[in-house]
C-alpha positions as CSV (number, residue, x, y, z in Angstrom):
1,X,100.2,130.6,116.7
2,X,100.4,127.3,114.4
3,X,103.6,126.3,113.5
4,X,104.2,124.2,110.2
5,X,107.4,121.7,110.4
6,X,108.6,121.2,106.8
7,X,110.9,117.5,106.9
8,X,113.6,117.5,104.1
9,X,115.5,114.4,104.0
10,X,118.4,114.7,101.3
11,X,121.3,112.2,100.4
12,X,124.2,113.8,98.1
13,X,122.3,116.6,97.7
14,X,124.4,119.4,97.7
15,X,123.1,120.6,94.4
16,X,119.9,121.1,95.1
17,X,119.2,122.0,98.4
18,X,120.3,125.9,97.7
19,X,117.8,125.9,94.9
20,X,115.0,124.6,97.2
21,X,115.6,126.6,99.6
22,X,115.3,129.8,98.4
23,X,112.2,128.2,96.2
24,X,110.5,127.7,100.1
25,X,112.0,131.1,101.3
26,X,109.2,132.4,98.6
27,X,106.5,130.4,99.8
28,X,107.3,130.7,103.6
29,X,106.8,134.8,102.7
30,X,104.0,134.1,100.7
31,X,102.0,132.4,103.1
32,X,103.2,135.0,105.9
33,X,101.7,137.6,103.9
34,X,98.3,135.6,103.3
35,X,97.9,135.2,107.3
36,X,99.3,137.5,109.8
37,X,102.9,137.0,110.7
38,X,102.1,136.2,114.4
39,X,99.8,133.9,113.7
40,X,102.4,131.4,111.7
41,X,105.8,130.2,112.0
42,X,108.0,127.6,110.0
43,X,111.0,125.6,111.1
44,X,113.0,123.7,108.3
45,X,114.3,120.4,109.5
46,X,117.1,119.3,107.0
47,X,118.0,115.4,107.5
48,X,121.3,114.4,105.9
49,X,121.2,110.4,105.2
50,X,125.1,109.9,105.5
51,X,126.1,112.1,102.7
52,X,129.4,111.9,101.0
53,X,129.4,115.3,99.5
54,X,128.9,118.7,100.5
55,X,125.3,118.2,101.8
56,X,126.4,118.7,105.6
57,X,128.1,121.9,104.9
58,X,125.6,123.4,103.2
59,X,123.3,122.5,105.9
60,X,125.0,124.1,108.5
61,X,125.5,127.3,106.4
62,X,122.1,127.6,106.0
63,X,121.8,126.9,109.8
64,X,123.6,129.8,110.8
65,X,121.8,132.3,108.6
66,X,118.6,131.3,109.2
67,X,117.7,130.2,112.9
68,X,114.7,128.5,111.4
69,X,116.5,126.0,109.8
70,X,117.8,123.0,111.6
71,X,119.5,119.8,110.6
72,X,120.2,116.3,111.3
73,X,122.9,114.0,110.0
74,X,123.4,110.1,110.2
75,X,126.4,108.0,111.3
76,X,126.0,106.7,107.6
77,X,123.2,106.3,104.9
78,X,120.3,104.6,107.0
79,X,117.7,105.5,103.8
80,X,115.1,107.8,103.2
81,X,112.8,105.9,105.7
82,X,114.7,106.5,108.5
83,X,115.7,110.1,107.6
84,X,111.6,110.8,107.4
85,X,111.4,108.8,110.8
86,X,114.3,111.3,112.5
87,X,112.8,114.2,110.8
88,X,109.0,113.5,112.3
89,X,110.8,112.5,115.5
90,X,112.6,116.0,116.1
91,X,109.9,118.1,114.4
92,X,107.8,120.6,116.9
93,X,104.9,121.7,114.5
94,X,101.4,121.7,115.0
95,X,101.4,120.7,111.2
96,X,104.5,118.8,109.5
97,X,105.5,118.0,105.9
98,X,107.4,115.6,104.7
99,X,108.9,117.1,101.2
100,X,111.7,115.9,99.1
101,X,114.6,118.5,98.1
102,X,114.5,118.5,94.6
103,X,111.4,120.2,94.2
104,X,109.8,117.2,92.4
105,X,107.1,117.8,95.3
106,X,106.2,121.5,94.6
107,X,106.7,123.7,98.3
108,X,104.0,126.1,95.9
109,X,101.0,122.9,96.9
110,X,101.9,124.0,100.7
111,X,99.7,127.1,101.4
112,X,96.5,124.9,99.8
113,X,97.3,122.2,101.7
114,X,97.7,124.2,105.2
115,X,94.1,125.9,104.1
116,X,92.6,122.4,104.0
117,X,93.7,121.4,107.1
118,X,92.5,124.7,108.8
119,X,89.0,125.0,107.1
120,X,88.0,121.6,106.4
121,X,87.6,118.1,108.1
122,X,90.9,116.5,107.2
123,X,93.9,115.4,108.9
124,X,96.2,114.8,106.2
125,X,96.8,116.3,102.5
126,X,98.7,114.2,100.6
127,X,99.7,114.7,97.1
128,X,100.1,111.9,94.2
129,X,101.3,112.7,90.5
130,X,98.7,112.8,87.6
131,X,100.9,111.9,85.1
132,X,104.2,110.4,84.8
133,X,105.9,113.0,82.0
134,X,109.8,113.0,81.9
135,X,110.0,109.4,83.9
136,X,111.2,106.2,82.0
137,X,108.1,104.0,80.1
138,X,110.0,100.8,82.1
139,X,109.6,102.5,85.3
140,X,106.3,103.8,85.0
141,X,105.3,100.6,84.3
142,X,106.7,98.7,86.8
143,X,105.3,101.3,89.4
144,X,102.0,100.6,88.0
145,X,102.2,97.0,88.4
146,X,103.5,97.5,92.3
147,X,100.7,99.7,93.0
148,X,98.0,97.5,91.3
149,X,99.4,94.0,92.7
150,X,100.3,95.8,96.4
151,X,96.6,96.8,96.6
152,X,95.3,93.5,95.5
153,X,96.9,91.4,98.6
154,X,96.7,94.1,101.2
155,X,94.5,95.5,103.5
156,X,96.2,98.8,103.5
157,X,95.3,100.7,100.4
158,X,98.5,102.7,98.7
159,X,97.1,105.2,96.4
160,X,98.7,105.0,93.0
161,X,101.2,107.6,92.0
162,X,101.5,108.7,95.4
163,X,103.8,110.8,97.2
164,X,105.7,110.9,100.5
165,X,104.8,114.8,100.0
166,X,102.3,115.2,102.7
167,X,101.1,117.9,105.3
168,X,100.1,116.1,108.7
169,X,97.9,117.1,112.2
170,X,100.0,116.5,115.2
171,X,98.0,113.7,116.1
172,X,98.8,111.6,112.6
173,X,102.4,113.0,113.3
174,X,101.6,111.2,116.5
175,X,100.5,108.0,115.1
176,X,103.0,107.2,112.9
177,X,105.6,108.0,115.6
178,X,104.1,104.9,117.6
179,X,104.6,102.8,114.8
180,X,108.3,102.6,115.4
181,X,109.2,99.6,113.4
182,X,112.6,99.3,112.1
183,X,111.7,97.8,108.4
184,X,109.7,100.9,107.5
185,X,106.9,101.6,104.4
186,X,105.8,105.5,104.8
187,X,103.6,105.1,102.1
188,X,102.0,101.8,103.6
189,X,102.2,103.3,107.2
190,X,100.5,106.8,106.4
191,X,97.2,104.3,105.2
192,X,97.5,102.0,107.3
193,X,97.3,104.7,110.4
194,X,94.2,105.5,109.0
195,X,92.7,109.5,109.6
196,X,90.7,111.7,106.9
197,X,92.7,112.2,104.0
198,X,92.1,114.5,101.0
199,X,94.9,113.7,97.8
200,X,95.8,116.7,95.5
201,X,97.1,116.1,92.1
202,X,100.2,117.7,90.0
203,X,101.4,117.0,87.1
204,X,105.2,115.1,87.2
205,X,108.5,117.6,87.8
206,X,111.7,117.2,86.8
207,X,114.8,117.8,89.6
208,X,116.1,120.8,89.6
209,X,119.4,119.6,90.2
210,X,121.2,116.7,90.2
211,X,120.4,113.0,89.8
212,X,118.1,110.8,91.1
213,X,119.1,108.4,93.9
214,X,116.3,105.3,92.7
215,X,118.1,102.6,90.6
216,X,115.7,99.8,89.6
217,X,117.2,97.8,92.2
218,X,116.5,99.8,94.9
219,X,113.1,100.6,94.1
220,X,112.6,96.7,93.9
221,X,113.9,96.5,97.0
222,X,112.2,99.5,98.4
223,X,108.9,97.2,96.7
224,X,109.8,94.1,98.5
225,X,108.9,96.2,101.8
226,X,105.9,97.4,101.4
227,X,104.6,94.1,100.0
228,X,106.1,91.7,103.3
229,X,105.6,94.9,105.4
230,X,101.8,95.1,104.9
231,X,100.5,91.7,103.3
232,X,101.2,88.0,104.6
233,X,99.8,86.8,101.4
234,X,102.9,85.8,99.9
235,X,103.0,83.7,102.5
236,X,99.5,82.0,101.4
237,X,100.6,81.8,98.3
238,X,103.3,79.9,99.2
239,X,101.2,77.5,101.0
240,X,98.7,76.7,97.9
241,X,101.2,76.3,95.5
242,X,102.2,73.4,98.1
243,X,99.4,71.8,98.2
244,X,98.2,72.6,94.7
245,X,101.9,70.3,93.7
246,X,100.9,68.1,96.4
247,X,97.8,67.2,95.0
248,X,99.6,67.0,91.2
249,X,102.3,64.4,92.7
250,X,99.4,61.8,94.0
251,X,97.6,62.3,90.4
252,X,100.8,61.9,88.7
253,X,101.7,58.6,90.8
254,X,98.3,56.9,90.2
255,X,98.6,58.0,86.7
256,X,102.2,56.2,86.9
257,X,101.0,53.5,88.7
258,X,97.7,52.7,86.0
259,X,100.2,53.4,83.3
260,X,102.3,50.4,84.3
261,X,99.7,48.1,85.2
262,X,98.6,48.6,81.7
263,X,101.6,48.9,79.6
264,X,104.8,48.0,81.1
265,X,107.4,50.1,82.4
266,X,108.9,51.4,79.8
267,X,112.5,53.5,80.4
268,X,111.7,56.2,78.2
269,X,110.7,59.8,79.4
270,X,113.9,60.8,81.1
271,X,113.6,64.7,79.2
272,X,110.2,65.0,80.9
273,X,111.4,64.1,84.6
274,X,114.3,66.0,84.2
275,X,112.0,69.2,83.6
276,X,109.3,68.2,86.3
277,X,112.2,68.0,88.7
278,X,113.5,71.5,87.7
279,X,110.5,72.9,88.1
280,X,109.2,71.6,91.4
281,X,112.7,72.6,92.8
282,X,112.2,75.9,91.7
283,X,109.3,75.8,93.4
284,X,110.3,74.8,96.3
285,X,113.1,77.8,96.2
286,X,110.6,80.5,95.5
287,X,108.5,78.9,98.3
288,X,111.5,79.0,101.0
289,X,112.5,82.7,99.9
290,X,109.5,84.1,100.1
291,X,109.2,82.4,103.8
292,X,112.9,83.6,104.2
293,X,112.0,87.5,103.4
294,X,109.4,87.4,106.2
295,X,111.4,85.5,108.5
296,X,114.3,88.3,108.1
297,X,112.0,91.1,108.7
298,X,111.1,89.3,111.9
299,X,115.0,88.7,112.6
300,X,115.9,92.1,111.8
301,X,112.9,93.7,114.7
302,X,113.8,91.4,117.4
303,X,117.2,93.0,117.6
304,X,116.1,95.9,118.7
305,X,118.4,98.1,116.8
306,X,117.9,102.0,116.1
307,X,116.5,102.8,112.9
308,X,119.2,105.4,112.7
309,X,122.0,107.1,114.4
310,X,123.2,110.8,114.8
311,X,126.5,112.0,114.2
312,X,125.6,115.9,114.4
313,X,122.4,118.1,114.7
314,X,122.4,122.0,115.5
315,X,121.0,121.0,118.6
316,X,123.8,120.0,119.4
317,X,125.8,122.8,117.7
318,X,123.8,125.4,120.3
319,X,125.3,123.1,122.8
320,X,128.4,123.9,122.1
C-alpha cells in the first residue's frame, strides 16, 4: 500500500482551510476510485504557523472527524519555511506534498503527479505557473527579476514561476530533511538536493478565500534568502567594487598630483569632492551590509536554535 502525505502549512487561515478541504476530500475519492482502495491511503498534515485566528480550531475539528487529518501548531509564527520543515518532519508517506491552503496550487494536479511518480523515472513533480493572470504588474515583475538575477550568480537553478507545490519520493523527503539549516530556501533547497524532476504547468489561481499573507517587504525579505542562502557572489561583488575604487583612487591621485605640478593648486572643486565622498561612502555601506547579511546568517546557525517550536499536535491530543 503507498501512502501519499499531503503538507498544508496555513497562517490565519481560518477562511480557507474548510474550502480546501473538502476541495481534496474530492480528489482523495477520486484517486481512490482510480486505484483500488487498499492499495492507497492519505494522511493530511495541517501546520498552523502561530495563528491568531480561528485556524487551530478548525484544525482540530477537522481532526476529530476525520482520523486522517492531523495538525501541528507553533509556539508563534516561525514562517512558512519552518511550517514545511515540521510538516516533512512528521509526515509518514511513501510520497509527500507540500501544497498551500488556498487552492492557488490546484489538489486536482495530484492524481497526475502521483502517476508520474509511479510509471515514470522521476522523483519529484513539481509545478510552476504559466502565467501570472490576477497578480500585480509590480510584482510579477519584480519576481521576474529575482528569478533571472538568482539564477545568474548561483549554482542552484530556481525554475522561474515556481512553486513550493510539489509531490516527493521518500528518499527526496529524506534529503531535504538532512539539510536542517535554520535560514531556510525550499525553493533553492529542493534544486540544490538534486534528483529527477519533471515540472507541470497551470495557469495562475486566485484564493478562494481570504488574503494573501506576501507584502512586498516580505517577499524581499523572503528574496534576500535565497540569494545569501545559495550564492556567495555578493560577496565577490563586494570585493571588486573594492578594488575596482581602489584602482580609481591611485588614478585620481596621480591625476591630482600631474594636475598640480602643472597648474597650481587651485581651491576650487569642493561640489565635486563633496559627491565623490558621498558616493565612495555609500559604497563602502553597501559593501559592509552585504558582508553583514552573510555574517548574520552565519550568527543566526551557530546558535543552534530550533527552526520551530510546538505548542500542540493531535499526537499529542491521542495522548491525552
Amino acid at each position: 500500500m503507498d501512502k501519499i502525505t499531503v503538507v498544508v502549512p496555513c497562517w490565519n487561515e481560518d477562511e480557507a482551510i474548510p474550502i480546501y478541504y473538502e476541495e481534496m476530500n474530492r480528489v482523495i475519492k477520486a484517486m481512490e476510485q482510480e486505484t483500488e482502495k487498499e492499495e492507497l491511503e492519505f494522511e493530511l498534515i495541517f501546520v498552523d504557523d502561530g495563528s491568531t485566528d480561528g485556524t487551530l480550531r478548525i484544525m482540530k475539528e477537522i481532526n476529530r472527524k476525520d482520523d486522517r487529518c492531523r495538525y501541528l501548531s507553533f509556539s508563534r509564527n516561525f514562517g512558512k519555511e519552518a511550517a514545511i520543515y515540521a510538516g516533512l518532519k512528521a509526515s509518514r508517506g511513501d510520497y509527500v506534498a507540500v501544497m498551500d491552503v488556498d487552492l492557488q496550487d490546484p489538489p486536482r494536479l495530484l492524481p497526475e503527479m502521483y502517476r508520474i511518480l509511479k510509471e515514470e523515472d522521476f522523483d519529484s513533480v513539481a509545478t510552476k505557473r504559466s502565467t501570472r493572470t490576477g497578480e500585480p504588474r509590480i510584482r510579477s515583475f519584480l519576481s521576474k527579476s529575482f528569478y533571472k538575477f538568482v539564477n545568474k550568480i548561483s549554482k542552484t537553478e530556481i525554475v522561474n514561476g515556481a512553486r513550493d507545490y510539489r509531490l516527493m519520493n521518500r528518499k527526496m523527503v529524506d534529503a531535504v530533511l538532512d539539510m536542517s539549516e535554520y535560514n531556510r530556501f525550499s525553493k533553492g533547497i529542493f534544486g540544490w538536493v538534486g534528483f529527477r524532476t519533471k515540472w507541470l504547468e497551470f495557469e495562475n489561481v486566485e484564493r478562494s478565500a481570504g488574503e494573501t499573507k506576501w507584502s512586498l517587504k516580505k517577499l524581499f525579505c523572503y528574496s534576500m534568502e535565497g540569494i545569501t542562502g545559495f550564492s556567495v557572489a555578493p560577496l565577490s561583488l563586494a570585493s571588486i567594487v573594492g578594488v575596482c575604487f581602489c584602482l580609481l583612487s591611485f588614478l585620481l591621485i596621480l591625476l591630482i598630483v600631474v594636475r598640480t605640478l602643472i597648474w597650481g593648486d587651485p581651491v576650487s572643486g569642493w561640489p565635486s569632492l563633496a559627491c565623490i565622498i558621498f558616493l565612495v561612502s555609500g559604497v563602502q555601506l553597501l559593501c559592509t551590509g552585504i558582508v553583514g547579511q552573510y555574517l548574520s546568517k552565519t550568527y543566526l546557525e551557530t546558535k543552534h536554535r530550533p527552526i520551530f517550536i510546538l505548542r500542540d499536535s493531535s499526537e499529542e491530543g491521542e495522548k491525552r
